[in-house]
Structure formats: structure tokens, C-alpha cells
N, C-alpha and C positions, 0 to 999 in steps of 0.2 A: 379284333383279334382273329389271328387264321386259324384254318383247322386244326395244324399244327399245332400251333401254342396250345392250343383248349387243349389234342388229344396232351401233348408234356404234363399240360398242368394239373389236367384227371389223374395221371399216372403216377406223377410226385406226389398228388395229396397221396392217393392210395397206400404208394409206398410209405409215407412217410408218417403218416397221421394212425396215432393211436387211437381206437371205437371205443367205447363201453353201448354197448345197445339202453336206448332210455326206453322207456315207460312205452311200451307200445309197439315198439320191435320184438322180435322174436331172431332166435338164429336158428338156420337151418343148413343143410347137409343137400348139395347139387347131387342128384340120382343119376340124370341122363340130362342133353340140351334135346329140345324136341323142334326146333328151328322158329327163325322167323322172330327172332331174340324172346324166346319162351325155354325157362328152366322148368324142369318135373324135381321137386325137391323135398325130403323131409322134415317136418319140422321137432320142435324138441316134444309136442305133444302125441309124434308118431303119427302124423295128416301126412298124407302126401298128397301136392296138388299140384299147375303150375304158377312159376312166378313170372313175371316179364323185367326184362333187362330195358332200362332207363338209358334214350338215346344216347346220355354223354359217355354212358359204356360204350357205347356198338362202335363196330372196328376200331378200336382203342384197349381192352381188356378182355382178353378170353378167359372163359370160366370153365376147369376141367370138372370131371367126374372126381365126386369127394369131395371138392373143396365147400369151403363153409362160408355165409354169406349173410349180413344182415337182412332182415326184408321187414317190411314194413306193410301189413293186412289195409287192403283195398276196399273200398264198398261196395262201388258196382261190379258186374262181369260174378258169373256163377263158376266157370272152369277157373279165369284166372282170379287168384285171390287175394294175391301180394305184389308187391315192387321190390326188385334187389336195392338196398341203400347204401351198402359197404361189401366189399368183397374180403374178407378176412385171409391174412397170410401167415405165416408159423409165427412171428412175432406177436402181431396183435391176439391170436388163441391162445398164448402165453399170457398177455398183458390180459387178458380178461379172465382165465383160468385164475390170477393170481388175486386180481380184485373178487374172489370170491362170485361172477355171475356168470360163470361157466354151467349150461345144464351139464345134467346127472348122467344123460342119455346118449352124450358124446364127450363124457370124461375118459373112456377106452383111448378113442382117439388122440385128446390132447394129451398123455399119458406116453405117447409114441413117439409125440416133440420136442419131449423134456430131453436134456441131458442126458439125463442117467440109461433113459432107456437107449436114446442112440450110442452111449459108450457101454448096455450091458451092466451098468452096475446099481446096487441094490442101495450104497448109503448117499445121502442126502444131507449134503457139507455146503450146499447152496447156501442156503439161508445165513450160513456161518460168515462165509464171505462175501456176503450180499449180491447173489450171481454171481460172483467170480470164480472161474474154478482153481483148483487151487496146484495145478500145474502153469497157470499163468502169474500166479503171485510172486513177488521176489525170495529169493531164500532168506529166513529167517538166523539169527543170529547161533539159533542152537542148533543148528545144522553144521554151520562153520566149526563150534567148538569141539562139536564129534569128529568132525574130520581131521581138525587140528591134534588131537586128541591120538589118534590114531597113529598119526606119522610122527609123534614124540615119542608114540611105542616100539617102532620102527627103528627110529631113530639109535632108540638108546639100548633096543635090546639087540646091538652088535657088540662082540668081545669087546670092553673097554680097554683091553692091556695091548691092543695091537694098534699103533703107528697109523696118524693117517693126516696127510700133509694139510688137508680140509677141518682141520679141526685143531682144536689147543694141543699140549703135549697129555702126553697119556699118563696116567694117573699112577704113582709110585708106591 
């Protein structure tokens, strides 16, 4: 396989593949890159240490300030303490926020990703439409009736006694 392939194929998993961190992972919060593919990052325990970036990342996957990252604790090495296992993007901090194993300590953040807070609003109809929002839904049928409704009022409250070649004869 060329270099190419391998970096596409890191890239798709990433993108594509939904995490839950198992038994042993931790997620943490990228602080600063300190080079030489070494993250300074916090963890949910409030440690800061660094992590080192796993060849198949390196010039394949940049990792900014903020972003949030599986890591997986190491045993040797005293500075370095972990390994990045997964890079997490708005999708995936949703999909684990929702299975319940979002820490406590970076629920402000994912609280930023939702919906609601990028449109501003206070109610929570998600659940209702299972993620859908509900400007993408079809119109429902009592919608139509109101409207329908409307333009029979329209309609009929013009003088009945006056002539109009778009309509039967007027009423005697």
C-alpha cells in the first residue's frame, strides 16, 4: 500500500468511524502542540501532561488547540504519559455526549455543538424528531388545513350579491 492510500485510509476511518472510549482510555482537551509530534493536553481528571501523536497521524492529521482526542496512558517515559488513539470531531462529541460517557468537565464545550446553542435557542424538540430538526420535516397535514381555512375566509367574505364571471351566478 502507498503512502497515499494509508494517509486516505487514516483519514476516512477518522472521519467516518464513530469512538466510544473503552475501559482505559481517557479523553482529553489539546492545550498547545509542543513539536516533534508531542500534544500538552488536559485530561478529564484536570492532569496536564504530554501525549505523543502515533506515526499513522504524522503529516496525515493536524490537531488544533481545543480540539479533543482519545488517548490511551502509557507506562514508560515520565513526561510523556499517553498516546492519541482517536481524534474526536463535532460528530463523534455528540455521539458520545449522547451515550451518556461524555466527562462532566468538558460538557460546557460540547453544549457549544448542539444545535440549539448554534441556533440560540433554549427548547429541545430534538429528541422529539429523533435529531431531526423540525424545519427539515415535511409539512404536516394541519398546517395545510389552516391555510386552507384561511383562504375560504377570504374567499367568501367578498359581497355575495355582486356579479363575478369566475364563479356561479350570484345568489337571489
Amino acid at each position: 500500500m502507498s503512502v497515499a492510500s494509508k494517509r486516505r485510509h487514516v483519514i476516512k476511518k477518522i472521519q467516518m468511524e464513530l469512538v466510544l472510549p473503552s475501559e482505559g482510555q481517557m479523553i482529553a482537551q489539546v492545550l498547545s502542540s509542543c513539536g516533534n509530534n508531542l500534544l500538552e493536553v488536559e485530561d478529564e481528571n484536570s492532569e496536564k501532561y504530554l501525549v505523543s501523536m502515533p506515526s499513522k497521524f504524522r503529516k496525515c492529521i493536524w490537531v488544533k488547540r481545543g480540539q479533543f482526542v482519545v488517548i490511551v496512558p502509557i507506562k514508560e517515559g515520565d513526561r510523556v504519559r499517553a498516546e492519541v488513539e482517536h481524534i474526536l470531531d463535532e460528530e463523534n462529541i455528540l455521539y458520545i455526549r449522547e451515550h451518556k460517557q461524555w466527562p462532566d468537565k468538558f460538557e460546557e464545550h460540547a453544549l457549544k455543538m448542539t444545535r440549539e446553542a448554534k441556533r440560540n435557542t433554549k427548547d429541545s424538540n430534538l429528541e422529539s424528531h429523533c435529531g431531526i430538526d423540525a424545519d427539515m420535516l415535511p409539512p404536516s397535514d394541519d398546517d395545510d388545513e389552516e391555510y386552507n381555512s384561511e383562504d375560504e375566509e377570504e374567499y367568501y367574505s367578498e359581497e355575495d350579491n355582486e356579479y363575478n364571471p369566475n364563479r356561479s351566478a350570484a345568489p337571489r
